[in-house]
N, C-alpha and C positions, 0 to 999 in steps of 0.2 A: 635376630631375624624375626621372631615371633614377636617381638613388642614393638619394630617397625607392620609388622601387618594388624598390631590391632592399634597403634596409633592412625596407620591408614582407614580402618576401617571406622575409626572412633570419627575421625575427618568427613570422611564419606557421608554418615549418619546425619553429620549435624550440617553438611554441605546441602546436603540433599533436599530440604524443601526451597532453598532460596533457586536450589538448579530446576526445578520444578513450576516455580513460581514465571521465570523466566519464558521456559517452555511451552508455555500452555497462552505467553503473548502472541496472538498471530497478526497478519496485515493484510488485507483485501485490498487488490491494486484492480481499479476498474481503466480502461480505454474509452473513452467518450470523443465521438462527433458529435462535433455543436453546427447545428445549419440554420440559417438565416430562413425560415420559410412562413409564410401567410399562416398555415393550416400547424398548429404546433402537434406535435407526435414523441411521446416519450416512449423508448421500449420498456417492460414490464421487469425486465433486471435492473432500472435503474427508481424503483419503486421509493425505496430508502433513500434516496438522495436526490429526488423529482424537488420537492419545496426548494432546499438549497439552490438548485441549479437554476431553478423558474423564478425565484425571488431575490439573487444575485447578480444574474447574466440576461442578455438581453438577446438569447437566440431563439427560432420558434420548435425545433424541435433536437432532441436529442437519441443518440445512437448508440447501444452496448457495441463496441468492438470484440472487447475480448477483456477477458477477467481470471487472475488469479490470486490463492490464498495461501500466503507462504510463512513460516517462522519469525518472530521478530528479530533475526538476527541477519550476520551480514553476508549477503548474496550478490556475488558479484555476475548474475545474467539472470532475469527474469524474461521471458520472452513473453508478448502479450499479444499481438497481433499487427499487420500492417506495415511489419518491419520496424515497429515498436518495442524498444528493449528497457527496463529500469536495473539499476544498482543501486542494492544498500550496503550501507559501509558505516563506521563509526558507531555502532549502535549502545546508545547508554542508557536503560532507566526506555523511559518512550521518546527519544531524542533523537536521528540518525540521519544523516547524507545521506540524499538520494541523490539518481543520474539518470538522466531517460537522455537515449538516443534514439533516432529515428533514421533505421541504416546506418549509413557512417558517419551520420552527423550528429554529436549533439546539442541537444533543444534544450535541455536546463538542468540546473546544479544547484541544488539547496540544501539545507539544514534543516529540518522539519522538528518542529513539538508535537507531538501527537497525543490527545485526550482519546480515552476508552469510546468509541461507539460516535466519535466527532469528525467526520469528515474532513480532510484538507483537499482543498482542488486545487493541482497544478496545471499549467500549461496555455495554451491559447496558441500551440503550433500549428503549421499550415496541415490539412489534411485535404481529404478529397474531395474537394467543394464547400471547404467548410473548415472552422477549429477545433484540433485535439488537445483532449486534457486528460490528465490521471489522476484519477478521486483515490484516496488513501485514506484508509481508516482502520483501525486499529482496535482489535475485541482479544475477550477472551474466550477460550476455544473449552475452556473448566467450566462447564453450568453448574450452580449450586441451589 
């Protein structure tokens, strides 16, 4: 009994920075309305991802919905706003399935790469006067 708890604990030790390393991945899922408008207007939580969105997309202003910051691992109901849900699943390394529905429907199903601090923009669904998307990005939450 005592050389399985210190083989356990021997495990535990040497397990422990790689469970750590994992831990400290996190994911910021943003909600964006994209609208077509004359007068372009960005909100100020979309600061960090103004260039990409203005430099890629052809809409004149953009909209924070709603923003969360979750574990890099797999969550099956993220709720963000507007009746806007994502799921992650499969998560390997910075790799993982996502699912956004919108209510009962859903709007997309992909496999994502994800690079430290690189944005991916999903989506282009109908929203309210306008198209949503969910910007994902991927940091670490360890500063050194």
């Amino acid at each position: 009994m005592k050389k399985r708890l210190v083989t356990w604990l021997a495990g535990l030790v040497i397990l422990a920075p790689l469970m750590a390393a994992s831990a400290d991945q996190q994911v910021n899922l943003k909600l964006v309305l994209a609208k077509a408008a004359e007068s372009g207007s960005t909100d100020k939580g979309l600061n960090d991802v103004e260039d990409l969105l203005k430099g890629n997309l052809s809409y004149g202003s953009y909209s924070l919905l709603g923003q969360k910051t979750v574990p890099l691992q797999a969550n099956p109901r993220i709720i963000l706003a507007e009746g806007v849900t994502v799921a992650l699943s499969d998560v390997q390394k910075n790799s993982l399935n996502i699912r956004i529905t919108q209510g009962d429907k859903q709007v997309l199903t992909a496999r994502i790469n994800l690079r430290a601090g690189k944005p991916a923009v999903l989506g282009g669904f109908s929203g309210n006067k306008g198209k949503m998307m969910v910007i994902v990005t991927l940091f670490s939450k360890h500063v050194e």
